[in-house]
C-alpha positions in Angstrom: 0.0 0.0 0.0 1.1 3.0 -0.8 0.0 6.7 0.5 0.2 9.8 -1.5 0.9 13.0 -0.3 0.3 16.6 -2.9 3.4 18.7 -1.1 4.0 22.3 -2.2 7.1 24.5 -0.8 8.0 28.0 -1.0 11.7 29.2 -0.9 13.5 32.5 -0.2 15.4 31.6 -3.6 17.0 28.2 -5.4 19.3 26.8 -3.5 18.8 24.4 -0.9 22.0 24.7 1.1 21.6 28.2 1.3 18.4 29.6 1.4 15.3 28.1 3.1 11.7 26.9 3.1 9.4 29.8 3.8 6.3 27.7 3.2 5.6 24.1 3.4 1.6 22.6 2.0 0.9 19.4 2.4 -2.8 17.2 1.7 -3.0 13.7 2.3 -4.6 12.3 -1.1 -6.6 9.8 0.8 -9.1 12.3 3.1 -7.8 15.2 1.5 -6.4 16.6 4.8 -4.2 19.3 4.3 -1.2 20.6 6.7 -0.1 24.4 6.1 3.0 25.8 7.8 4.6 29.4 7.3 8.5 28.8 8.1 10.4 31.4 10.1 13.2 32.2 8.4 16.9 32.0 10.3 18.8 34.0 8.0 16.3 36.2 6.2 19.2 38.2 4.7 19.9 35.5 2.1 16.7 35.7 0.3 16.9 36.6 -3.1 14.8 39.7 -3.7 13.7 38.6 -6.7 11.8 35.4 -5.0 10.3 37.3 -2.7 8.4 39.6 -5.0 7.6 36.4 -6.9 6.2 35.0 -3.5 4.8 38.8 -2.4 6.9 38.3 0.9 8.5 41.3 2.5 12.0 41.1 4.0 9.7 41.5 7.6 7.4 38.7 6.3 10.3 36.2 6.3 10.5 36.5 10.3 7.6 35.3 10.8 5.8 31.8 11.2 6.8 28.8 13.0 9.8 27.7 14.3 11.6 25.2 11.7 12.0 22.3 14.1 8.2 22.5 15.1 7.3 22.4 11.4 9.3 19.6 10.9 7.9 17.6 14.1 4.4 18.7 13.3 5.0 17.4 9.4 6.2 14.1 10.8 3.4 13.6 13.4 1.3 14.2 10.5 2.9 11.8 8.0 3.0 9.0 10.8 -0.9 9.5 11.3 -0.8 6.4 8.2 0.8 3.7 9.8 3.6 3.3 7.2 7.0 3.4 6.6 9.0 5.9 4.4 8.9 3.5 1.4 5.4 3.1 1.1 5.0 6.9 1.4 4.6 8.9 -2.2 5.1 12.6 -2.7 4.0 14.1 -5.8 5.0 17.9 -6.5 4.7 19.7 -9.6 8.4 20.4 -9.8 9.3 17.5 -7.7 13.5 17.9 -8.0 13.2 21.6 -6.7 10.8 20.7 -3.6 12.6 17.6 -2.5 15.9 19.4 -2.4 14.6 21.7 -0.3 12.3 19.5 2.3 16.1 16.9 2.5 17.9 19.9 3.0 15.5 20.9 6.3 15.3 18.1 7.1 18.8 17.2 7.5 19.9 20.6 8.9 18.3 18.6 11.7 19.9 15.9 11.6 16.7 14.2 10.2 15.8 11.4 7.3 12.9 12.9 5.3 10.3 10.3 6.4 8.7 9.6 2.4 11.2 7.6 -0.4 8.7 7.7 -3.2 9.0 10.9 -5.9 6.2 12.0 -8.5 6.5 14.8 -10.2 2.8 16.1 -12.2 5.0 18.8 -14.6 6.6 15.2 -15.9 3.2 13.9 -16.4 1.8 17.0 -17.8 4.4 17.1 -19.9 4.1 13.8 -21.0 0.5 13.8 -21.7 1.0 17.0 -23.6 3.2 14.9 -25.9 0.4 12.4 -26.3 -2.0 14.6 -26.8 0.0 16.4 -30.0 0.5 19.9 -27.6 3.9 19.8 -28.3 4.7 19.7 -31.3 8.3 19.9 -33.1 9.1 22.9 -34.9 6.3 24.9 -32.5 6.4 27.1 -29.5 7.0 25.0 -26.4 3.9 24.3 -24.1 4.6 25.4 -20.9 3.4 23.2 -18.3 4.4 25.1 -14.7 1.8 24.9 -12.4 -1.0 27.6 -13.5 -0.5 26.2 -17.7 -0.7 23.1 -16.9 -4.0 23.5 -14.6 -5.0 25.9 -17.8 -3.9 23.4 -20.2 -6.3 20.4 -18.7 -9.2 23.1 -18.0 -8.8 22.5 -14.4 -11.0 25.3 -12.5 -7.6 26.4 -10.5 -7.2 28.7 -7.4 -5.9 31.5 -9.0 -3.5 33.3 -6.1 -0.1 32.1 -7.0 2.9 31.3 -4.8 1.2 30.4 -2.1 2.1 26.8 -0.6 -1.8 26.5 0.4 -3.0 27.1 -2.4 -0.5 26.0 -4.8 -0.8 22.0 -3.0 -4.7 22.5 -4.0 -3.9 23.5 -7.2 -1.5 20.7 -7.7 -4.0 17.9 -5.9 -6.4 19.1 -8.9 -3.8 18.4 -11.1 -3.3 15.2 -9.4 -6.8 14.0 -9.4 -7.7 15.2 -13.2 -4.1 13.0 -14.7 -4.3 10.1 -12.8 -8.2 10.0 -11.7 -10.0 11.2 -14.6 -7.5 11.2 -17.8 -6.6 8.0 -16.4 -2.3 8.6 -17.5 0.0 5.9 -16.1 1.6 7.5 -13.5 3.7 4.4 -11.8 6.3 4.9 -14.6 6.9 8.1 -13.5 7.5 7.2 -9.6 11.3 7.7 -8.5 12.8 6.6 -5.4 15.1 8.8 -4.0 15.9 7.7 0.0 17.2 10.3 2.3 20.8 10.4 3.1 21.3 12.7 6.1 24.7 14.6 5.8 26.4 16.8 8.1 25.2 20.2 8.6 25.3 21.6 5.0 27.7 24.0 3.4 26.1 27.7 3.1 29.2 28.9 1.0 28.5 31.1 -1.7 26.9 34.5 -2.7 23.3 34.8 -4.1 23.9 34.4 -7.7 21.4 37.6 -8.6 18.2 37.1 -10.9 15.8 33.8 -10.5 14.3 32.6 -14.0 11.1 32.6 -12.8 10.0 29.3 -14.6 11.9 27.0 -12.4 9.6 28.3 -9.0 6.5 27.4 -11.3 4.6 30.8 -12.0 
């Protein structure tokens, strides 16, 4: 048996061993049950200005919310509610290699195994099913399938307030359900394991490297 879990984050910037998890959304497929958590931020001076007007956070905003460690002990209380072990726990984001850098790196800046092994990302299966479909054709203007195109794309009736991990999770669990539930696309292909491997505490070398390209936080 295996449990799915529609998880949504939102960073001060890209990179996970130096900035941080501002925002964490979470619903548990099976009762729809969703977890929300705003992330105080320990150094707010990293963020990169240009994902925080993506994210409409002010510098004030980012010291704010709730302690990291009580996110992360709240999350796993959560997660354990379902009986099962990390390998029979699924998370499917809709950039899933950008959120699960992020949720290992909190994670282990605790010194903690993120408690989920199974990966699914729905921009892959958009992506793929736009291919299918004849959306993307060679020669042609690429389809864009972040979060709000794809949704537009499948005529999903979205949430319209972007960058918002509570919203953004819904938005992506509508995505979810209308792929795998209605459209009926083979999704197991497209399930990665990638275990946890907790580190020591990571490096936080390096300067902000200026200007995000804002199709990799999925405007």
């Amino acid at each position: 048996m295996i449990q799915y879990y529609i998880c949504d984050t939102e960073t001060t910037g890209l990179k996970s061993d130096y900035h941080e998890c501002t925002e964490i959304g979470i619903i548990r497929v099976q009762d729809r049950v969703q977890l929300w958590r705003t992330i105080k931020c320990e150094y707010p001076e990293r963020a990169n200005y240009d994902a925080l007007a993506i994210t409409k956070k002010s510098m004030a905003d980012l010291e704010k919310g709730h302690n990291k460690l009580n996110v992360v002990d709240e999350v796993n209380k959560f997660l354990n509610e379902d009986g099962l072990t990390p390998a029979h726990r699924c998370f499917v984001c809709h950039n899933t290699p950008f959120d699960k850098k992020f949720l290992h790196a909190m994670w282990g800046q605790l010194g903690q195994q993120f408690p989920a092994h199974l990966w699914l990302c729905t921009m892959a299966l958009t992506r793929d099913y736009a291919k299918k479909q004849g959306l993307m054709v060679k020669g042609m203007p690429k389809q864009k399938v972040n979060l709000h195109a794809a949704c537009d794309l499948l005529e999903i009736n979205k949430i319209s307030e972007a960058h918002n991990a509570k919203v953004d999770s819904r938005n992506t669990y509508f995505l979810y359900r209308k792929l795998v539930e209605e459209m009926k696309v083979d999704y197991l292909p497209f399930i990665k394991t990638d275990v946890h491997v907790v580190n020591a505490a990571p490096s936080v070398d390096g300067d902000d490297d200026g200007g995000l390209d804002p199709s990799l936080l999925d405007i």
